[in-house]
C-alpha positions in Angstrom: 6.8 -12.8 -5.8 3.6 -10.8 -5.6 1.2 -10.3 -8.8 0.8 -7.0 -9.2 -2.0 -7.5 -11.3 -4.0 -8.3 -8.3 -3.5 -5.1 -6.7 -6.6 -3.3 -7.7 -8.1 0.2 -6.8 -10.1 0.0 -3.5 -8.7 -2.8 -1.7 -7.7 -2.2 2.2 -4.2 -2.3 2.8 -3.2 -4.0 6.3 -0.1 -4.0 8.3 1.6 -7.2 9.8 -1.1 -7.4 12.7 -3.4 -7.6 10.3 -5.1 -3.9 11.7 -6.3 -1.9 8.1 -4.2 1.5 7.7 -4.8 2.3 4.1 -6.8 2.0 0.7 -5.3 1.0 -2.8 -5.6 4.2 -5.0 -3.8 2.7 -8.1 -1.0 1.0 -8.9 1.9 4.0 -9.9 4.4 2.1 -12.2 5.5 -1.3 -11.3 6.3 -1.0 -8.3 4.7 1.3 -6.6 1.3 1.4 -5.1 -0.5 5.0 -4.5 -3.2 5.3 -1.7 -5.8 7.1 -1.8 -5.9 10.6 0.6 -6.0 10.2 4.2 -7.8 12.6 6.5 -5.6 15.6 5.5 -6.1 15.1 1.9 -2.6 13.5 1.4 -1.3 10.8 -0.9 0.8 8.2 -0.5 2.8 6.0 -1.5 4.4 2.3 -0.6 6.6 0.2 -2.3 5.5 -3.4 -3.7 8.5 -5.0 -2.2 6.7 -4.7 1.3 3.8 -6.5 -0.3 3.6 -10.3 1.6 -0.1 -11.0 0.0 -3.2 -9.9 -1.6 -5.2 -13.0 -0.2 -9.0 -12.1 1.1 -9.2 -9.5 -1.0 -6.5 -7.5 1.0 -3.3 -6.3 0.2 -0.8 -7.3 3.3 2.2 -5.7 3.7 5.5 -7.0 6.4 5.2 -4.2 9.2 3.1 -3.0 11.4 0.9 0.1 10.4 2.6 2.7 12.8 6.0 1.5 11.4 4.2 1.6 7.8 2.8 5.2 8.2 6.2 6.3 9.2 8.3 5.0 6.4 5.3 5.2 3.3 6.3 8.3 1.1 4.5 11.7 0.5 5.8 11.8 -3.2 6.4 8.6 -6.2 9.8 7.1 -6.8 11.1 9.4 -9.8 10.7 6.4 -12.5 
């Protein structure tokens, strides 16, 4: 079980291959992590359940980042 409490704004977000995709905006409830705007000025958002690590000062997720970027959401889970 990952410690949300270690998710904190600004850490890089890397897929399985360990390649960075994302930054940590906030957390957005508890379960839930927002990141920050990509190129088009565009939140999103990732569920904690993909989490697999926030070692190094990174938070890991369980997929690769093309299969990440294709399942993240544009909007937050309605709490």
């Amino acid at each position: 079980m990952i410690n949300t409490n270690q998710i904190k704004p600004d850490m890089p977000v890397v897929c399985s291959q360990d390649g960075q995709f994302a930054i940590v905006d906030h957390m957005e409830g508890p379960n839930t992590i927002k990141l920050k705007k990509d190129k088009t000025g565009q939140h999103h958002y990732i569920p904690v359940g993909w989490v697999t690590s926030t070692e190094g000062g990174k938070v890991k997720v369980d997929r690769p980042g093309d299969q990440a970027m294709q399942e993240w959401s544009k909007t937050p889970p309605s709490i």
